[in-house]
C-alpha positions in Angstrom: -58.4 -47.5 -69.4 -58.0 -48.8 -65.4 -57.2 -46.5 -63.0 -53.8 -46.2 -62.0 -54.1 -47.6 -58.1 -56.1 -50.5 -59.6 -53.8 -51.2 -62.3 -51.1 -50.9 -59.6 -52.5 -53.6 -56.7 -53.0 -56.0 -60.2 -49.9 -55.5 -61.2 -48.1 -56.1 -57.7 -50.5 -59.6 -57.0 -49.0 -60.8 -60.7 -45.5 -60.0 -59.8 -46.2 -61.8 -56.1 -47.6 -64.5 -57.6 -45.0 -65.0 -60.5 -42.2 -65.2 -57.4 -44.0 -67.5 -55.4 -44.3 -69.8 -58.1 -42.8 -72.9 -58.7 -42.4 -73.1 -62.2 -40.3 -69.8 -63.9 -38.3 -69.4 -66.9 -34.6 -69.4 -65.0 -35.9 -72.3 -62.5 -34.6 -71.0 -58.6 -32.3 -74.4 -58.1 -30.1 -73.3 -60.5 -28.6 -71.6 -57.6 -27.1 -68.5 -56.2 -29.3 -66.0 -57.7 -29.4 -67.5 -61.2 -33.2 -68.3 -60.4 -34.0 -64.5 -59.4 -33.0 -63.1 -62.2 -36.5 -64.0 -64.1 -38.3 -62.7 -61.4 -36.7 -59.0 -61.4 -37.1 -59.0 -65.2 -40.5 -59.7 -64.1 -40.8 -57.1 -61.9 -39.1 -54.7 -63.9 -41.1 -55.4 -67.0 -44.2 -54.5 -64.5 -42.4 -51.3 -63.6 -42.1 -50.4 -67.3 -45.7 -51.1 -68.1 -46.8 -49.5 -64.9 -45.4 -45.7 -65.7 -46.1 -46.0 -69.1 -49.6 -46.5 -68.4 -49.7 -43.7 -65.7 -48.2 -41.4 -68.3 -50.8 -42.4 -70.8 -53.3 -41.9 -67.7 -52.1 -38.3 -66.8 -51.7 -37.0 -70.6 -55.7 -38.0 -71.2 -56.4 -36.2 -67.8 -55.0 -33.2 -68.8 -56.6 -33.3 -72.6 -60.1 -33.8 -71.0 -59.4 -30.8 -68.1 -57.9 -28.3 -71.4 -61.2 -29.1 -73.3 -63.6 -28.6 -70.0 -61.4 -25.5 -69.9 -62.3 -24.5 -73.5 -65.9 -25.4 -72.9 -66.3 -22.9 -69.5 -64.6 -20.1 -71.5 -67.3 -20.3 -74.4 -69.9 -20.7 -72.2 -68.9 -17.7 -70.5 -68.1 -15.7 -73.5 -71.4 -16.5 -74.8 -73.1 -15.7 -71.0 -71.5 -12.1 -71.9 -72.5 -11.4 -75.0 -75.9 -12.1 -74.0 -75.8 -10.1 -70.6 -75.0 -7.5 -73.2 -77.8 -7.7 -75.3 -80.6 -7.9 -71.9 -83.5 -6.5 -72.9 -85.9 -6.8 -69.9 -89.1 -5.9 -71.8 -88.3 -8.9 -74.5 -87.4 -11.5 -71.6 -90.8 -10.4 -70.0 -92.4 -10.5 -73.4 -93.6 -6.7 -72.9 -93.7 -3.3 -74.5 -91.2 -0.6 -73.9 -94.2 1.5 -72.7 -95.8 -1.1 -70.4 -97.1 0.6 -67.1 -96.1 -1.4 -63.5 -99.0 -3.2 -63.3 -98.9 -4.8 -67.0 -94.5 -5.1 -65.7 -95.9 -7.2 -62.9 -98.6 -9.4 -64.8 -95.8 -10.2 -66.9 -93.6 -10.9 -64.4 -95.9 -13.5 -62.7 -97.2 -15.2 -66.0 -93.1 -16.1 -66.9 -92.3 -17.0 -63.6 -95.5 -19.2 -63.2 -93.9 -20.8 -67.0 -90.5 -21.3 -65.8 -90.7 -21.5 -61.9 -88.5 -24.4 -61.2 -91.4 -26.2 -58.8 -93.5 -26.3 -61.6 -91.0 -28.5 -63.6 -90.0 -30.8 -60.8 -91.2 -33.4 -62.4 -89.2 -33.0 -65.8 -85.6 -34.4 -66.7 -82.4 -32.1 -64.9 -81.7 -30.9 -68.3 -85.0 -29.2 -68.5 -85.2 -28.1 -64.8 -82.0 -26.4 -65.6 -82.9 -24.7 -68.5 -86.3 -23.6 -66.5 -83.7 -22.4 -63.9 -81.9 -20.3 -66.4 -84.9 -18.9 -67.5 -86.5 -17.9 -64.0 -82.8 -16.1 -63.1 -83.5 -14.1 -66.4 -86.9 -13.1 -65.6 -86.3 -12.3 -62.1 -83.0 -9.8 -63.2 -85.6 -8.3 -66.2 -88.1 -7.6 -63.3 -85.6 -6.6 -61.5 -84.3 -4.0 -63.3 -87.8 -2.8 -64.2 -89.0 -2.1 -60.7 -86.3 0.1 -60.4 
């Protein structure tokens, strides 16, 4: 579907263009105004169109914003209920009973996995999920220092 300000300037150059030609359906020499009225059908016919079209326009805008709206609520609901199930010892791949040196060799294998320099190179979809991931480990090592 065009955009509305580009459907508009189209639809103003036909409706110029249609009055400044020669040839209409009421001819113009048929005198005192017979000739015009043609031309503001025209133009209203172009009116019609127009806001129907905008309406059509602003109806699909708001579908596609509800669903993005539907799509951020999952994705946060599902965000949540895995904040709630954190385990800092399974993100770091560790036992429960790991000292603070085996905390910090974990720490620095995962991060050298998922550190987003080290997947530079690799699609946006991958460096985001590598992003994710280093936020994850970072919180689990985190929360294990303290």
């Amino acid at each position: 579907m065009m955009d509305p300000r580009n459907l508009k300037k189209w639809l103003i150059i036909i409706a110029v263009l249609y009055l400044v030609f020669p040839r209409d359906l009421i001819p113009d020499f048929l005198g005192s105004g017979l000739g015009l009225i043609d031309d503001l059908s025209l133009i209203a016919l172009l009116t019609y169109f127009y806001r129907n079209r905008l309406r059509e326009y602003a109806a699909r805008a708001t579908q596609e914003s509800r669903g993005q709206d539907q799509r951020e609520r999952s994705s946060r609901a599902q965000a949540e209920a895995s904040e709630s199930s954190f385990d800092p010892y399974e993100i770091l791949g560790i036992d429960s009973s790991a000292s603070r040196e085996e905390v910090q060799a974990a720490y620095r294998a995962r991060m050298h996995e998922y550190h987003p320099d080290k997947v530079a190179h690799l699609g946006e979809e991958l460096q985001k999920v590598a992003h994710r991931k280093a936020v994850e480990i970072q919180q689990a090592y985190e929360q294990l220092r303290k």
